[in-house]
MIDOTI-395915 format. One record per residue (C-alpha): x, y, z; residue number from 1. Coordinates in pm, 1 decimal. Example, Ala and Ser with C-alpha at 12.3 -4.5 7.8 and 13.67 -1.06 7.14 Angstrom:
BEGIN
((1230.0; -450.0; 780.0); 1)
((1367.0; -106.0; 714.0); 2)
! end
This chain:
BEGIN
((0.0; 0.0; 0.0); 1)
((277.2; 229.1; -65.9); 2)
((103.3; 393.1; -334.9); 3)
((-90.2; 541.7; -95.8); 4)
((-57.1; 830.0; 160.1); 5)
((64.4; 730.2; 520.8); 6)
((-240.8; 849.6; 716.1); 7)
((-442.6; 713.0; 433.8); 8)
((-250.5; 379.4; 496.2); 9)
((-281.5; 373.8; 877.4); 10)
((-707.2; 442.9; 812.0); 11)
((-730.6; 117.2; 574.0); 12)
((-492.8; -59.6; 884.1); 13)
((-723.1; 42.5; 1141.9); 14)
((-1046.9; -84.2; 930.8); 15)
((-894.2; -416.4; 876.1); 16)
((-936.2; -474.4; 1293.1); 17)
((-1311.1; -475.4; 1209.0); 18)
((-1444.8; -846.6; 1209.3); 19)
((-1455.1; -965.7; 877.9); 20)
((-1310.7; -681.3; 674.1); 21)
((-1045.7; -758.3; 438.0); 22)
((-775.2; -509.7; 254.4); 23)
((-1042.5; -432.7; -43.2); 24)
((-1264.0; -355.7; 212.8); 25)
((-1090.3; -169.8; 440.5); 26)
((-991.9; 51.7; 104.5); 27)
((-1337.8; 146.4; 9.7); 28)
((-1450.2; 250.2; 326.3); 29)
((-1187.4; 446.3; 382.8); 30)
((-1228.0; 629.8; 41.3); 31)
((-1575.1; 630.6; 138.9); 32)
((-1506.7; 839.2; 487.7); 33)
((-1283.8; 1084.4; 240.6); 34)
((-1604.6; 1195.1; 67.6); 35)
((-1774.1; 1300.8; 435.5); 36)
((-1762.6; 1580.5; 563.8); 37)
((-1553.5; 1685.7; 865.5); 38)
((-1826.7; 1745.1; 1077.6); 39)
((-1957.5; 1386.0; 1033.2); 40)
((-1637.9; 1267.1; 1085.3); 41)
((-1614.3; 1427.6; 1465.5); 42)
((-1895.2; 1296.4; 1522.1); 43)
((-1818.1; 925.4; 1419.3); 44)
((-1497.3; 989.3; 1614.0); 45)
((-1700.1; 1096.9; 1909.5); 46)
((-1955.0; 858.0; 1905.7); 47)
((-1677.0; 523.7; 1882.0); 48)
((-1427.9; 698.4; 2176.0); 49)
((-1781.2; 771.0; 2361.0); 50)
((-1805.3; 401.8; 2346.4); 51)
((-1640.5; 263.7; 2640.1); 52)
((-1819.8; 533.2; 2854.0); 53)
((-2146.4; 524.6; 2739.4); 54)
((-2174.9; 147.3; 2740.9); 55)
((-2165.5; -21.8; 3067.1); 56)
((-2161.1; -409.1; 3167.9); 57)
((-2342.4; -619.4; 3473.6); 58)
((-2046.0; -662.8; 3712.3); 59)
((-2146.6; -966.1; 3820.9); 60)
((-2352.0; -1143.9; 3532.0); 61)
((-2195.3; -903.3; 3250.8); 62)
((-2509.5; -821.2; 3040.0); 63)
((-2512.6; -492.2; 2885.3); 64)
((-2694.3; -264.3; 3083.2); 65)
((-2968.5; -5.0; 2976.7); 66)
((-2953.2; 305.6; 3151.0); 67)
((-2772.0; 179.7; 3433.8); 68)
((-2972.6; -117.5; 3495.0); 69)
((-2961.4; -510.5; 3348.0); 70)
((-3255.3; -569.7; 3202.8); 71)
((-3251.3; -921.0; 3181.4); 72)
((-3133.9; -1017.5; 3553.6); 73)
((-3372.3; -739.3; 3697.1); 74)
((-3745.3; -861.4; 3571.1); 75)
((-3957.1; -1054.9; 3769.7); 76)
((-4093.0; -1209.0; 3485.8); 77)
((-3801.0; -1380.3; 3398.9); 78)
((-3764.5; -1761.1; 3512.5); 79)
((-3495.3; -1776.1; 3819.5); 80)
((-3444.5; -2165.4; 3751.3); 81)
((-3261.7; -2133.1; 3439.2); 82)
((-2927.0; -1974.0; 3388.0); 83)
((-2803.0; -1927.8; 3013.0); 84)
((-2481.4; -1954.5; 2959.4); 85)
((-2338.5; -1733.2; 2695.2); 86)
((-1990.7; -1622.9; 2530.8); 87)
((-2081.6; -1251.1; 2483.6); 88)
((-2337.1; -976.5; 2559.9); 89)
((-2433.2; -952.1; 2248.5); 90)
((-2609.7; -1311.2; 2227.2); 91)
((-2832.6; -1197.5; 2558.1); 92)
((-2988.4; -986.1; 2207.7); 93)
((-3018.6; -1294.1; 1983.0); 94)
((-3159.0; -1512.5; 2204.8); 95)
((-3420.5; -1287.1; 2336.5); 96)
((-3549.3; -1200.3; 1939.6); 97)
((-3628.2; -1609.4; 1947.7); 98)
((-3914.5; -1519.5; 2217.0); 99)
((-3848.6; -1878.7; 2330.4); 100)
((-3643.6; -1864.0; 2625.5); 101)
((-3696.3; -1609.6; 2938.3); 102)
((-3403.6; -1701.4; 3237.3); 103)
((-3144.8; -1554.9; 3345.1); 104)
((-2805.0; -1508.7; 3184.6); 105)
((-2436.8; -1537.6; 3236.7); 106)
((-2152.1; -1405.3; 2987.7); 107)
((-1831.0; -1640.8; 2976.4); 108)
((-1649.8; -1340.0; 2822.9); 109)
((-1407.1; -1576.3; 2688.4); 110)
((-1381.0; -1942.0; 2546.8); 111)
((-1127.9; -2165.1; 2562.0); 112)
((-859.7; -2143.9; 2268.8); 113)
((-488.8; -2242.1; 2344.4); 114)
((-427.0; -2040.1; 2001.9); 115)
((-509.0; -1712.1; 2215.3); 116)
((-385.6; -1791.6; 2487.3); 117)
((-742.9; -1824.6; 2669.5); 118)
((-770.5; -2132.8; 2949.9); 119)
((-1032.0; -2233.3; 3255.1); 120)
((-880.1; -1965.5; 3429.6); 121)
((-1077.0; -1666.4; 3201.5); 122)
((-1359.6; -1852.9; 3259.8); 123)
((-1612.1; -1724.1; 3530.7); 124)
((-1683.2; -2087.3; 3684.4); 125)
((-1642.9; -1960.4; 4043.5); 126)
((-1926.7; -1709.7; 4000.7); 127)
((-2165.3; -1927.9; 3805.1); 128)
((-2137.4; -2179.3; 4068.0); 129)
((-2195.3; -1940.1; 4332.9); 130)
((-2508.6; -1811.3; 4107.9); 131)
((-2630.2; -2134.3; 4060.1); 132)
((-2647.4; -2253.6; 4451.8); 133)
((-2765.0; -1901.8; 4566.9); 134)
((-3050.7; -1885.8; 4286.8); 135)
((-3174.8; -2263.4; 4314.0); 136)
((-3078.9; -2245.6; 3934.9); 137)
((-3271.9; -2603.3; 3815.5); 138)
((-3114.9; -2603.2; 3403.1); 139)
((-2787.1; -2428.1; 3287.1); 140)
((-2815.6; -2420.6; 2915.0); 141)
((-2487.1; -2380.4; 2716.6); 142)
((-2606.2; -2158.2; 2437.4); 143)
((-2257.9; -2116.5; 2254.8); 144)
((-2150.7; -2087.5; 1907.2); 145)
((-2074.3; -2409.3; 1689.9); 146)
((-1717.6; -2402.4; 1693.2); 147)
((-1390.8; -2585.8; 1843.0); 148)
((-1393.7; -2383.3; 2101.4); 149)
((-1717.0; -2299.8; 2203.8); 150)
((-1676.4; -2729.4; 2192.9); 151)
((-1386.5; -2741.7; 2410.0); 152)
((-1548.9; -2471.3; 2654.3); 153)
((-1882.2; -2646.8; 2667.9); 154)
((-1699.5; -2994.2; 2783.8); 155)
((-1497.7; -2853.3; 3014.9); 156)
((-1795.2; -2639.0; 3225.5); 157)
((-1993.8; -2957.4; 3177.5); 158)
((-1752.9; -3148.6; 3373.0); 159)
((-1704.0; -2831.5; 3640.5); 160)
((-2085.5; -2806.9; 3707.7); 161)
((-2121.8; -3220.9; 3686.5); 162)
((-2090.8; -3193.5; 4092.3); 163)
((-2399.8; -2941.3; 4089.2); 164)
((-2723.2; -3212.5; 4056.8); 165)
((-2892.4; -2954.3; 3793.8); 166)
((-3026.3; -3039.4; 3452.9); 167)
((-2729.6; -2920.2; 3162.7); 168)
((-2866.7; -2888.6; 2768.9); 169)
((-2696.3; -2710.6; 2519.4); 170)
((-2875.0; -2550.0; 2186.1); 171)
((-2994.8; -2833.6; 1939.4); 172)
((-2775.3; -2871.5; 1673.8); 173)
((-2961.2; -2682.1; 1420.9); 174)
((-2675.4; -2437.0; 1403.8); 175)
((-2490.6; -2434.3; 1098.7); 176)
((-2126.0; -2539.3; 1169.1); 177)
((-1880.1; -2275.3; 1208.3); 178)
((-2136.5; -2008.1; 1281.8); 179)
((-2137.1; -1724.7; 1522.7); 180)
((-2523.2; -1680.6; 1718.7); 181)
((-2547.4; -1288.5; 1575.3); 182)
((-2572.4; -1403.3; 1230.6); 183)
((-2834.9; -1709.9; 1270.3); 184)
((-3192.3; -1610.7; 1207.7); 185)
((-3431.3; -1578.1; 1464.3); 186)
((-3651.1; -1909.2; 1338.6); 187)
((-3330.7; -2103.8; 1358.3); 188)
((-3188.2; -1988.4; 1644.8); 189)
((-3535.4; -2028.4; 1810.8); 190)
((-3595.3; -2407.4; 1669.4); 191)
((-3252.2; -2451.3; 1857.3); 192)
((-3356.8; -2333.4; 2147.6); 193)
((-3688.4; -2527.2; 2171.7); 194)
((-3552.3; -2840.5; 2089.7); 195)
((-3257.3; -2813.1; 2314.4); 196)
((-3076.2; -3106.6; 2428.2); 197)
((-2939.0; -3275.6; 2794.3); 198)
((-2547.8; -3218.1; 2769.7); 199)
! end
């Protein structure tokens, strides 16, 4: 890319951390952001460094919260005897569009992958235990993505909460291989759900 300008070079560089956007990409947005205006620049500056400000997390179940309250843990319509186990906050979103399940959550955060340098240690066990005897939790449900690791991480917290007497299922293998829960449609991902599985 040295036919390019440096600062031009270090935009296309810093698009390319994006999930899923390659060099070609990361080239035409960035020749896309020339054509904007400054002022819509600042404020697409602002509004990504706002980010980590303006976003806060459940400290001890870490759902996103909405104006400085969970909204999943929080409602007493929600069904204290199951606990959802899930690898990011973002999922708490996808599995509530399925309208089929209505528990409580709990973000792993992490999964297990040698390859990153991620073992049992990142893993919250200690507190989903603790959640699990103080909330008479009756069914964890492993909803993770179908991958190696998601795998590998679903084995191992299977054999950590073995000791616990509860009911563990993990989501029907509907999923399509390889896929991430974000981009699974809402029939699927609620089919999965539904016809869930003892792990």
């Amino acid at each position: 890319m040295t036919k390019y300008p440096h600062h031009l070079i270090r935009l296309i560089d810093t698009l390319r951390k994006l999930p899923g956007v390659g060099i070609k990409s990361a080239e035409r947005f960035a020749f896309h952001l020339l054509g904007q205006s400054p002022e819509v620049l600042k404020e697409m500056a602002s509004v990504i460094s706002d980010t980590p400000l303006k976003l806060t997390f459940c400290s001890e179940r870490g759902c996103m919260e909405l104006e400085s309250r969970c909204p999943f843990c929080l409602s007493s319509s929600r069904n204290p005897e199951l606990l959802c186990l899930i690898h990011s906050p973002k999922d708490a979103f996808a599995m509530e569009e399925t309208h089929e399940y209505n528990g409580l959550y709990h973000v792993l955060g992490a999964l297990l992958s040698p390859v990153d340098n991620f073992n049992s240690d990142a893993l919250p066990t200690t507190a989903i235990i603790s959640r699990i005897k103080n909330l008479g939790i009756k069914e964890v449900i492993l909803a993770l993505d179908s991958t190696i690791e998601a795998d590998a991480t679903a084995l191992f917290l299977k054999e950590e909460l073995s000791n616990t007497n509860i009911t563990i299922s993990r989501l029907a293998y509907g999923l399509p291989m390889g896929s991430a829960l974000d981009f699974v449609d809402g029939g699927t991902l609620g089919k999965a759900m539904s016809g869930r599985l003892n792990f």
